[in-house]
Structure formats: structure tokens, C-alpha cells
N, C-alpha and C positions, 0 to 999 in steps of 0.2 A: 515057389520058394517060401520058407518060412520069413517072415518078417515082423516088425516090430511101428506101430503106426505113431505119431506124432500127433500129443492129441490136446486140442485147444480149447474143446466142448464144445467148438462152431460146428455148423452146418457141412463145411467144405473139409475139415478132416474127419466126417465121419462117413462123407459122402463119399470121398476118395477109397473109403474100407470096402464100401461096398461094391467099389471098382476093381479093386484086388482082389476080392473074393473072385468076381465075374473073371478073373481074369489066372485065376487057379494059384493066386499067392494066400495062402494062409495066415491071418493075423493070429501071433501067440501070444503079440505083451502089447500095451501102452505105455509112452512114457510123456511126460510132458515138464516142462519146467516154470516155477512160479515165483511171486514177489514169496520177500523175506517176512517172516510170522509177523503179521500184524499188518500188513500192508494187503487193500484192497485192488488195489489199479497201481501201476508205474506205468513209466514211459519208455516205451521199445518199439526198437525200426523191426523186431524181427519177431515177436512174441506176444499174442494176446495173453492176457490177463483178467481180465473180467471174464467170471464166473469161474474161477478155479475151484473156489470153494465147492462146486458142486461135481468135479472132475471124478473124486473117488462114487460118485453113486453113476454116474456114465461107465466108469469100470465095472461096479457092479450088474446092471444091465446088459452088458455085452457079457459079462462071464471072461473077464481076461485079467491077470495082474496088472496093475498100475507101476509103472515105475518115475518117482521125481525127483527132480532136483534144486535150489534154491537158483534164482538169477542174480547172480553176484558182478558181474561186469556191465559195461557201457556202450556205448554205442558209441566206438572209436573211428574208426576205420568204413566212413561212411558210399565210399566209391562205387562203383559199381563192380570194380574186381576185389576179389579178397583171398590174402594169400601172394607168397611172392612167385614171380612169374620165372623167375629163378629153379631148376631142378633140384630136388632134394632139400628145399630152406621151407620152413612153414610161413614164415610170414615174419613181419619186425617187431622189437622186443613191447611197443604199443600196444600190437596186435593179443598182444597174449591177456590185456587185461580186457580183451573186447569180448561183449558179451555174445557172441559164437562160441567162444572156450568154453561158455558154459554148456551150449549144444553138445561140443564134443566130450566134456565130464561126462554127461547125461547118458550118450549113446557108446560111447566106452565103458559105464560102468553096466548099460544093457548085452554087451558083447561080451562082457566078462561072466556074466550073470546065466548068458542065454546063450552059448559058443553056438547054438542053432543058426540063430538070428543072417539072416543070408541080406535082406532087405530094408529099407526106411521108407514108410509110407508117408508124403507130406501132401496136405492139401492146397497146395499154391496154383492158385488161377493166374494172376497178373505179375507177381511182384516179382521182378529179377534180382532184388533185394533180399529178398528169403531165400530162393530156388541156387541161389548163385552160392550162398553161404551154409544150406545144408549139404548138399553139392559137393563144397570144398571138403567138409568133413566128413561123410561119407565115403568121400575117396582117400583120406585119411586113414579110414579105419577098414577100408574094404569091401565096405557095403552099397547094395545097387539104390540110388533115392528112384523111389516109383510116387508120379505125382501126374494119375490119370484124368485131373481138372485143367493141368494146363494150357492154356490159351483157348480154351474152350468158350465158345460166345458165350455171352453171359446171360442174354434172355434165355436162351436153349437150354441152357443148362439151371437156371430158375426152375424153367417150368420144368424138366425133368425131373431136378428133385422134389417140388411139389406133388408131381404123380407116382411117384415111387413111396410118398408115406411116410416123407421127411416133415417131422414134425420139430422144428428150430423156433424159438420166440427167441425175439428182438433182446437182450441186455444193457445193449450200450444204444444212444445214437449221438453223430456228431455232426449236428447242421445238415447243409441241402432241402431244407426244409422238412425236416423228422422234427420230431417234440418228445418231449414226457409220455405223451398219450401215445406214442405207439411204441412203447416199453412193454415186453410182454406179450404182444402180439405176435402170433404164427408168420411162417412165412406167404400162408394160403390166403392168409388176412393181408396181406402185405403186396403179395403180389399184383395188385392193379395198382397198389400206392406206390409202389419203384415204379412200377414204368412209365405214369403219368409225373411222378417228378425228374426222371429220366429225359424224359423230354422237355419238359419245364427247365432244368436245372443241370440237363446232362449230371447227373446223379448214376454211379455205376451200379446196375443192379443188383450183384449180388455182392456191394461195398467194401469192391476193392480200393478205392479211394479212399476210406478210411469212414465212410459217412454211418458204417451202423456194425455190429458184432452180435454172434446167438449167441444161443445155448441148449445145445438139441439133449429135448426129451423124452421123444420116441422116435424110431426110426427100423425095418423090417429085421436089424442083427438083435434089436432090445429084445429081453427076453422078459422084461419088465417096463412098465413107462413109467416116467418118474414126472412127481409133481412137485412144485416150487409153493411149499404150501404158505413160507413167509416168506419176501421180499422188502427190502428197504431203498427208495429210491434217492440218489445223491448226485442232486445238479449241481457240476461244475460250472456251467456257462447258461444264464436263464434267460439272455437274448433270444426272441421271439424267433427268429431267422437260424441265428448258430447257435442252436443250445446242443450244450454237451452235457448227457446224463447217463447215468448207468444203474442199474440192479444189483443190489449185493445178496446172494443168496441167503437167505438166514437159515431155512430148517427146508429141506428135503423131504420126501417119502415115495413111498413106491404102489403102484397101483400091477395088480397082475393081470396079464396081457391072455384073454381067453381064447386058446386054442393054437398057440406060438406051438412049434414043434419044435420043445424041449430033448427031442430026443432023438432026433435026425442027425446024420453023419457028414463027413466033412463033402462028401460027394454031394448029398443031399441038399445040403446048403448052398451049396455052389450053383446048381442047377436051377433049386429056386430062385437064388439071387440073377443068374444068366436069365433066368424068364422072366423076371422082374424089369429087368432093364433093357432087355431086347440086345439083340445084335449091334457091335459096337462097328459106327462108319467109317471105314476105311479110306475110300475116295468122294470126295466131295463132289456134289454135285458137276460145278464145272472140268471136275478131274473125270468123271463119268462119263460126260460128251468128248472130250478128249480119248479116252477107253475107245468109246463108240467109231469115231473117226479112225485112228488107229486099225482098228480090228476090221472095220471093210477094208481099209488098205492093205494091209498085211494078209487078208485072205483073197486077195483079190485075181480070177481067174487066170486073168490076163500076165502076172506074172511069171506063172509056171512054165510059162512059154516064153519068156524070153530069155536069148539065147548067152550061156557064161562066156564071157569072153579072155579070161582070164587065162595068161601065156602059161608056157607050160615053165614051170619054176626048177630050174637047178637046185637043189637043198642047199643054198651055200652054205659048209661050218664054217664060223666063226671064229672057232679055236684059233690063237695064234696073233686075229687084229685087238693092234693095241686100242686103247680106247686113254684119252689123258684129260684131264680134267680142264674147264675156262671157266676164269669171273671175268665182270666186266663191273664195271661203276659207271654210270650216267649220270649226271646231278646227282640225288639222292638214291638214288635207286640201282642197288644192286646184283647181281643173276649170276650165277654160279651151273654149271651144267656139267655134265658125264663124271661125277664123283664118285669112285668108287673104294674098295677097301686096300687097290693094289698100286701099288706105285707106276705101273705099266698097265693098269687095267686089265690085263690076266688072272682069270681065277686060276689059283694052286689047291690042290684037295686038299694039301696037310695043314692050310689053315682053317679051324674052326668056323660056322658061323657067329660066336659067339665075337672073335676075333676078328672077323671081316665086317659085322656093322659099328663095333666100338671104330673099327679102323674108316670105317667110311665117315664118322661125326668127326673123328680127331683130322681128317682132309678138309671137310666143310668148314669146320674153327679157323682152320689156318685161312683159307682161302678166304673167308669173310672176314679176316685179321686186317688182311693185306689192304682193305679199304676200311678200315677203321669199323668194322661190323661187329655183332656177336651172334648166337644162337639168339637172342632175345631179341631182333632187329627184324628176326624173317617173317613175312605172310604167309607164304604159302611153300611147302615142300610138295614135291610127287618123289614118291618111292617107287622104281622102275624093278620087280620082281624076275627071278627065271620061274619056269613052270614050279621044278623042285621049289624054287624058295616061299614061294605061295603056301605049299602044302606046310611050312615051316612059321607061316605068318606069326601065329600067337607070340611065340619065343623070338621074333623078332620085334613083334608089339612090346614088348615086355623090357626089352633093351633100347628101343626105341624111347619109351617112357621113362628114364634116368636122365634125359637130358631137359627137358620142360618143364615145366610148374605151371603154374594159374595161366591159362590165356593162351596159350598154346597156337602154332601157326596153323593154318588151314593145312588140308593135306589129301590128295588123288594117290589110289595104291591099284598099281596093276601090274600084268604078268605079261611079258613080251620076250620076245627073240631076244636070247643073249647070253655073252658068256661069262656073266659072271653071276653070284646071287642077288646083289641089291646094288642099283644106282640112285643115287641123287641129283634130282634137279629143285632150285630153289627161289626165292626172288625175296628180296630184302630192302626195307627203306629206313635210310636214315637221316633222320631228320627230328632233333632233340623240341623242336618249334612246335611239334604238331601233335596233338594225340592219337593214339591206337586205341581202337575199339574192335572189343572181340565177344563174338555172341556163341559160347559152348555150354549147350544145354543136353544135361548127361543122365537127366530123370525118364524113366518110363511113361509117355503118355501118348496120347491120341496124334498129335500135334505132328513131327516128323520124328526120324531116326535119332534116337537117343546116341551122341559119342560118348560112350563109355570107354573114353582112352583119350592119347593123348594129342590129341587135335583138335583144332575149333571147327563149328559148321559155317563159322563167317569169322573175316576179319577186315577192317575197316582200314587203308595205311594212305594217308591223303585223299586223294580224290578216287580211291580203285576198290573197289571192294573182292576179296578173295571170296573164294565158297569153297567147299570141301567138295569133293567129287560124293556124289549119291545118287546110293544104288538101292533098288525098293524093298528095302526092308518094313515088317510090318511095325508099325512105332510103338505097340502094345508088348510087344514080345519078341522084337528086331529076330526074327526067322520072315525065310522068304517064301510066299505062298508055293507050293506043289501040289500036284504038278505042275507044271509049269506053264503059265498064261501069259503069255511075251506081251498082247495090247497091256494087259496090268501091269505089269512090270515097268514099261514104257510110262505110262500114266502117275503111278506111284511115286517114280522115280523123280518125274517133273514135278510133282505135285510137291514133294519133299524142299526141291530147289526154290520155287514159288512161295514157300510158307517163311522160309528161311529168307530170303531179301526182303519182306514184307516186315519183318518183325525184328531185323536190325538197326541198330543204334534207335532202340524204342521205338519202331515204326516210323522215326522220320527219314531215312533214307529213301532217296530221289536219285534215281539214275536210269540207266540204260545200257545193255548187254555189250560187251565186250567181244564176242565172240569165245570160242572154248572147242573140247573136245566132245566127241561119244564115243565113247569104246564101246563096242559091241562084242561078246564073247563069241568067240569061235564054235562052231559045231562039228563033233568029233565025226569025221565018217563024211561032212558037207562038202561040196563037186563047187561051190563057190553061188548056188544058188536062196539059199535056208539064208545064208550071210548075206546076200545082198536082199532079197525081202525082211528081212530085221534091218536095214539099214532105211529101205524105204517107206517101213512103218514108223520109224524112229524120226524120218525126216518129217512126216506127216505129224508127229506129237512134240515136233522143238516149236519153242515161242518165238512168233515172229521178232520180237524186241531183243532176243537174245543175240544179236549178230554174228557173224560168219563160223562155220562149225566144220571142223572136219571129224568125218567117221572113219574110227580106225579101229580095228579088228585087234584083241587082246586074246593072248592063248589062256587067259583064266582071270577071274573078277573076283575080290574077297564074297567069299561066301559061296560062292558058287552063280554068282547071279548074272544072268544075260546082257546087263548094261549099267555103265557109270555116265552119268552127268557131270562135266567138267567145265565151268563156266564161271567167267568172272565181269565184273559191273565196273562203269563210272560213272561219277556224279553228275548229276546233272548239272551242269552250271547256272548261275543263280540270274535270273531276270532269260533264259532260254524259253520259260513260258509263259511268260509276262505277254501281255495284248498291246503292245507300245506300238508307236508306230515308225519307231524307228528300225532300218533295216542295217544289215550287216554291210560292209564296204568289202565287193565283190574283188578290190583289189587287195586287198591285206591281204597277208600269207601269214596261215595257221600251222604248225608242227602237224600231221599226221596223229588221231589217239585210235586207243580199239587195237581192234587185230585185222591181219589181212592175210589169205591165203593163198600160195604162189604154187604153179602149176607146170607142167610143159605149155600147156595151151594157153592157159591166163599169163604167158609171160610178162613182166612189165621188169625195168630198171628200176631199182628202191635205194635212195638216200638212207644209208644205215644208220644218222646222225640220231634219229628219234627212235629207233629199234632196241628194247631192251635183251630180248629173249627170241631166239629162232628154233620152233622143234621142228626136226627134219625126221620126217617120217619116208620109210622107206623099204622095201620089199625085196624078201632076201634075192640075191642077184641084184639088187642094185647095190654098188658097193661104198664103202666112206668115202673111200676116191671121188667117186661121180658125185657123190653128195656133194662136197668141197667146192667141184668144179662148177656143179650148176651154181650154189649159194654165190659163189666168187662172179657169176655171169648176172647174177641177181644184183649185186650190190657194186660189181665194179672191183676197181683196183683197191678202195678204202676198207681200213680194218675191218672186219667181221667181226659180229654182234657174237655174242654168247651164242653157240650152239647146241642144243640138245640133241643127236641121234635117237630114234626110236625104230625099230626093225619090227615091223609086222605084217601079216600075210594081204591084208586088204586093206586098201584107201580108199574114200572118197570124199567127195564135196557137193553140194546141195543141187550142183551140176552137172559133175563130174563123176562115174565109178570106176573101178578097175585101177586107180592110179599105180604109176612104177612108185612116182615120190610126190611128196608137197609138202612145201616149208610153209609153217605156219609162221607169222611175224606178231609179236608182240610189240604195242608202240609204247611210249611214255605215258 
């Protein structure tokens, strides 16, 4: 895509260019935005400033328009979300004098200018601060943010740009043990002095902390180097320990770069750049021995010979069973299940689908009315597809997306047995005491699958953490590798789920697996064999901490892809790994948490009192009736928990394959 990069004169948005190159996105403009005439440095959570002054001669050197703007707002709205979480509201009347407005001037009046412009290239490694609030405006204005630095270690990614010929000198530094004296200096020069004050000082290397700012000179896109032929240096802070000092560019010039191919094509560029920077890593090393594990499993001889046992299935249709809608409220906590757009759970052809998902949120509203809830309350939704409505996804994304703003709930999208096009199942907490934290990162990078829409890949709601179901998309260019390599997919997939709990609520989340689903896609033409060795390589690649898991077979996956992870976390409870020597008192009685999965053969009696959510999975021939009956043998005479139906061709459990049915339990 043509895109338009965000440029600061640092190391890390010019480095991020060269990732977009690598990655077949075209830089056609720069823009960047700076203090008002006459102002050398200001203070912003979101915007370097030091060395602007020398911004237009970095334009000149790449060969691309510059586009600026002044920074006229503040740093209002300092949270970690931005934006109202509210559908269709930008944000509050504060927000508008917050300096992100000025972002969106900036890249509004690039779209005006450049109706090309498809992309925003931002260099953000760490800050959820920046990535969260270009982010918002980008999806404002339409455009993809691609920020291939993200979460990238920070030595690795030193030393990589070091060898690629990133030539950055120091501008700014702000303590950690920097000075005056290393103003000026390269990053090559620099680089054993980060990591020895890294360790001294835990000092972040490439000062995402704030401790130091460039100003790249040369770098393999320059078609010129550029020299800083005067400098003027001005300490703010001349403490030996925290000195804060900075560069102000006086006078530029240009030195010419002998034997730069001035004249090589957009292909050409590309390919040197791809051979510049080697093959971008996909699976992380310990996602690779996972691969490796998987892939014996899954080829493993011994399979093809054991025998399907899978009865012979009556086609039941479904035409005709009603399906009606339950919430349920538990303390805080509320679950809504089988929503659909019909008042009788019948689909009728002569209504639209345009009309059948507005009709399925205007069900959900009410039903989360009924316990004092709204759309703004929920964690987590799954959208239950038919085959057809799958093929219709986009346009259901799209109406989907009128209901959410910033923050959005988690969200599992799959295609099952059923007669209608879209169900809702959902789970909601309400609780005005506590905070919600939600981690949706929607920028192109290495890291995991960019949500570009409208769902989170985590949401935090008390002590339970949601995750979005993920399916292994490649995070460079969310396409799924083909042909098809089920160990990868398998790997990718986990790899995605692991990146994403690791780096919620800032990395300090502490907990352990909840239990959750795997769908596994069906294979067209499969005798019930192909399905169940993807189920046994997939058992073979779940994390042991992930707790209880059922594998259910889905007639189609967004995208086409072989498997979704559907897994959710809780907290760990505090002083749980503490070395005390205090032990637990074997007679207390604790509520049931996690999930539990119920069986013909694992039968057991269950106390519904701590049950929020029950999906009842179930295999056409087995009918709602029987469902009913076993759940009612399960729980006894006392009201039934929220139920969810799910109708699909194959069950199983870590145990267990071939199931008729199994109700999965959600606890508190």
C-alpha cells in the first residue's frame, strides 16, 4: 500500500521505513508535526521535538515531500485509552483541545492532499501512549497504522539497526547516566554504552524511557548523508547523574553518497532493502520447538490407522427449532446467550442481513437493560456464523462496528451448524468500583495479529482476563501462510495467544488459564480422520497452564484458517506465590473458578450457584431436548445457568473424542 510515514528524524521512524519498504508498502510523503516558530524543544507525551529543525534536509535525502504541521494542543487526556468508548462519539469536548487533534489536522490534511495515502508508518517500540492514540486517528480517517518496531526487543533490534547502516547521533540525553559528551555520537559508538548502562541502570536501549533522542543522518533509503555542520548545545539540567541536554541544529549540509542507486525502481528498492535486512521472524524460537513437536505428532504413522469411530449421523435440519434467548446476573457478572435477530430464533429470508444483525444488538441492549448493563459493560462477545454468513463476514464487520468505540470487547467469530445467520453469546461485568483494561493493538507489526476492527485482543474485567479467539495470521500482513502447514498454523496461533497475555495491562498481569475452546476447521471431503489428527496435534501444541479445553470442529474460520484459540485467564491471587509458611485450611470451602468440562463419562452433579455461562456443544442428532435434559441431570432441580447451544460435527476433550455432547461450565 502507498503510505505516508511519521517522521521525528529519530532512528526508529526511519528505521520502521525501511520495514515497509521490506514489506512491499511504499513510502510517498513525510509528515511530521513541531513546536511553534521559535520554540526549540516543548513538552509532549506524544511528539519528539528536538531536531526538527533539521526534518526538511531528512526529506531531502530520502527524496519525498515533507508534510507539517504546528503543535498547538496539550496533553489532556493522559490515560491509557483515548477516545470514547461509546460508538460513533469522538471523544469529550477536553479531548478536542488534546494534542492528538493535532495528529489528526496533520494526517487529514495528508489525505486530503495524497487521496493515495492507504497507510501511517509509526515508529513505536514501547509506548502504548503513542500507538494507542495514532491508532485512534487512523481509524478516524481510514487509514492502516503499520509500526513494524513494535514490541520488538530492544537489544535486537539496536544491534540490527547498527548493521543495516543506521547512522542516528545522540541529540538529546536525559540522565541514566548519559552526559553532554555523548551528544553527537552514533549509535555504533553508543552501542556498548547502552548496554553497559542497561545493566548498571536498567537504562532501555534504544530510550524508550525517555533517557536519550537522534537524529538520523544516513541511513541505506539516503540518497545523500547529511552533516550537522553547526551545533549549539543547551543544558537543561547540568546534574552530574541527570543532566538533560539537547542539540539544536544550526546549519546542515549534504555530503554525496558514492554509488547509492539513484536510479533503481520501486522493485529494486525493495529487494535490496529485503536483502538488507534478511527474512523477517515469524515464530520465535520457543514457537519453533512447539512447530517441531506438533509436526511429529500430526505426522505420526500410528494415526492413520486408528480406526473413526464416529456413528453414522442422521443430517438433522434444524429448520423449524426455535432457539430464544437467556441472561443470567450473578453478583456482577452477566451472560446472555442464543441471541439472535428473530423473536423466535427462526431465520425468514425476506429479512435482510443488514436487518437481522442491527436486530440481533437491539436483543442484546435490551437483554443487558434488564440487569442494569449496556453494550459498554461487555468483555467478551462470540459471534456464532452459518456457513453462508461467513462468506458475508466483511459486511457484517462493518455493522458490527457502529456499535463500539475505543476499547472495544474481546471477540471469537465462527461458523457452525445453524439456522440462522448470526448468534450472540456474551459475558458482561458490572461493577462501577473497578477498572477495565483493554489491550487493542491495530498496527501492522512483527508482534501478533494486528485487530484492525472492532474488538480487543485482551480485556481485563476484575480478576478474569478475555482474549479474542486467534487464528495464525501472519502479523506483517495478517494473510495466512499457503499452502497450508497445520504444525504452523497450530504454533502461530499459540504464539499470538502467549504474546498477547504477556503484554497486558503493561506486562504486569499474573494469572493462569481458565480453560477455553479450539475449533478446528472442518475438512471438506474428511471420513472424521484428517479432523481428528488436527485435533491431536493441536492437543499436543495447547499450553499446559491453559486449563481445560474442548476441541470443536467449526464448518469455517474467518479467513479460511484451520484453527482458532479461545481462551480466557485469572488472576493470580496475591501472596498465591509467596514462600510463607503458612498453609491453606483444608476445611474452608472455596466457590469453584476456571472452567470445567462435563461429559457422558466425566459425569458429576454441579452446584450452578457459581456457574456463569454453559456452552453446550452438540452433534447434529443430538437434539435441544437432550441437551436440556442432560444439563437439568447436571445441575439438579435448581435454575439453569445461561446456556449457550453450539451444533457441531466433532467433540472432544483432552481425553475424550468422538463426543455426542459436552457442556463446557464457566465458573465465577
Amino acid at each position: 500500500m502507498k503510505v505516508v510515514a511519521l517522521l521525528s528524524g529519530g532512528k526508529d521512524s526511519v528505521f520502521n521505513l525501511l520495514h515497509c519498504i521490506a514489506n512491499d508498502h511504499e513510502p510517498i510523503a513525510l509528515a511530521s508535526l513541531g513546536p511553534p516558530l521559535g520554540q526549540d524543544e516543548m513538552d509532549s507525551y506524544m511528539y519528539q521535538t528536538v531536531g526538527h529543525s533539521g526534518l526538511s534536509c531528512i526529506a531531502e535525502a530520502l527524496g519525498l515531500p515533507l508534510l507539517t504541521e504546528t503543535i498547538r494542543g496539550k496533553a489532556i487526556n493522559v490515560g491509557g485509552e483515548y477516545g470514547s468508548r461509546e460508538a460513533l462519539v469522538l471523544g469529550s469536548e477536553a479531548e478536542a483541545e488534546d494534542e492528538t487533534e493535532d495528529l489528526f489536522r496533520l494526517l487529514k490534511g495528508v489525505k486530503d492532499k495524497l487521496p493515495q495515502i492507504q497507510g501511517v508508518a509509526c515508529g513505536a517500540i514501547l509506548s502504548n501512549y503513542q500507538r494507542v492514540r495514532v491508532e485512534h486517528v487512523c481509524s478516524r480517517l481510514g487509514l492502516t497504522p503499520i509500526a513494524y518496531l513494535w514490541e520488538r526487543s530492544q537489544p535486537e533490534l539496536l544491534r540490527e539497526m547498527v548493521l543495516a547502516g543506521m547512522n542516528s547521533v545522540l541529540v538529546k540525553v536525559a540522565g541514566a547516566g548519559l552526559g553532554v559528551q555523548h551528544l553527537g555520537k552514533s549509535l555504533a559508538q553508543m552501542e556498548p554504552i547502552l548496554y553497559r548502562l542497561n545493566e548498571k541502570y536498567q537504562l532501555h536501549v534504544c530510550g524508550e524511557g525517555g533517557e536519550y533522542e537522534t537524529f538520523t543522518v544516513d541511513c541505506p533509503l539516503f540518497h545523500k548523508k547529511i552533516i550537522l555542520d553547526k551545533t549549539t548545545t543547551i543544558v537543561s539540567n547540568g546534574d552530574s547523574f541527570s543532566t538533560v541536554a539537547h542539540l539544536h541544529l544550526d546549519n546542515c549540509t549534504f555530503e554525496p553518497k558514492p554509488g547509492y542507486p539513484l536510479t533503481e525502481t520501486w522493485e529494486e528498492k525493495r529487494e535490496r532493502i529485503r536483502s538488507l535486512l534478511g527474512p523477517a521472524v515469524v515464530l520465535d524460537k520457543s514457537s519453533q520447538d512447539v512447530k517441531e513437536t506438533v509436526k511429529r505428532e500430526y505426522t505420526c504413522e500410528a494415526l492413520e490407522k486408528l480406526p473413526v469411530e464416529l456413528q453414522e449421523i442422521a443430517c438433522l435440519s434444524l429448520k423449524g427449532i426455535e432457539i430464544h434467548p437467556t441472561v443470567l446476573r450473578r453478583g456482577e457478572w452477566v451472560t446472555v446467550a442464543e441471541v439472535t435477530g428473530f423473536a423466535d430464533g427462526l431465520f425468514r429470508e425476506d429479512v435482510s442481513l443488514n436487518e437481522e444483525v442491527h436486530a440481533c444488538f437491539s436483543r442484546l441492549k435490551d437483554l443487558l437493560a434488564e440487569h442494569s448493563a449496556t453494550l459498554l459493560h461487555l468483555s467478551h462477545l462470540t459471534l456464532y456464523l452459518s456457513p453462508a454468513a461467513m462468506a458475508l463476514f466483511p459486511a457484517i464487520n462493518k455493522i458490527y462496528s457502529t456499535y463500539f468505540g475505543s476499547s472495544p470487547p474481546t471477540r471469537a467469530c465462527v461458523s457452525v451448524v445453524s439456522n440462522y445467520r448470526i448468534k450472540l453469546e456474551g459475558v458482561a461485568r458490572v461493577s462501577p468500583s473497578s477498572e477495565r483494561k483493554a489491550l487493542h493493538v491495530q498496527s501492522l507489526s512483527y508482534w501478533a495479529a494486528a485487530n484492525i476492527g472492532p474488538y480487543s485482543q485482551a480485556v481485563i474485567a476484575g480478576d478474569k482476563l478475555f482474549v479474542a479467539g486467534q487464528i495464525p495470521l501472519i502479523p506483517a500482513s495478517l494473510t495466512l501462510k499457503r499452502p497450508l502447514d497445520y504444525p504452523f498454523e497450530i504454533s502461530l496461533s499459540r504464539q499470538h495467544l502467549s504474546r498477547i497475555v504477556e503484554r497486558v495491562d503493561e506486562g504486569r498481569w499474573n494469572g493462569t488459564g481458565d480453560g477455553g475452546i479450539c475449533w478446528v476447521a472442518e475438512v471438506e471431503g474428511d471420513d472424521g480422520r484428517e479432523w481428528n489428527r488436527r485435533v491431536h496435534a493441536a492437543k499436543t501444541g495447547a499450553h499446559e497452564d491453559w486449563g481445560p479445553i474442548v476441541y470443536v470442529s467449526a464448518t469455517k474460520l474467518p479467513r479460511d484458517a484451520s484453527v482458532e484459540w479461545q481462551i480466557s485467564f485469572r488472576r493470580t491471587p496475591q501472596g498465591a506465590d509467596s514462600d510463607d509458611d503458612e498453609q491453606p485450611n483444608p476445611t474452608e470451602k472455596h466457590p469453584p473458578s476456571g472452567s470445567k468440562i462435563i461429559t457422558f463419562k466425566s459425569y458429576e452433579h454441579v452446584d450452578p450457584a457459581s456457574v456463569i455461562l454453559v456452552r453446550a456443544f452438540q452433534r447434529p442428532g443430538f437434539t435441544l431436548d437432550q441437551v436440556a435434559t442432560f444439563a437439568q441431570k447436571v445441575f439438579g432441580a435448581a435454575a439453569l445457568p445461561t446456556i449457550s447451544t453450539v451444533c457441531c460435527k466433532h467433540i472432544a476433550t483432552a481425553a475424550e473424542t468422538n463426543l455426542d455432547v459436552a457442556l463446557q461450565l464457566l465458573y465465577l
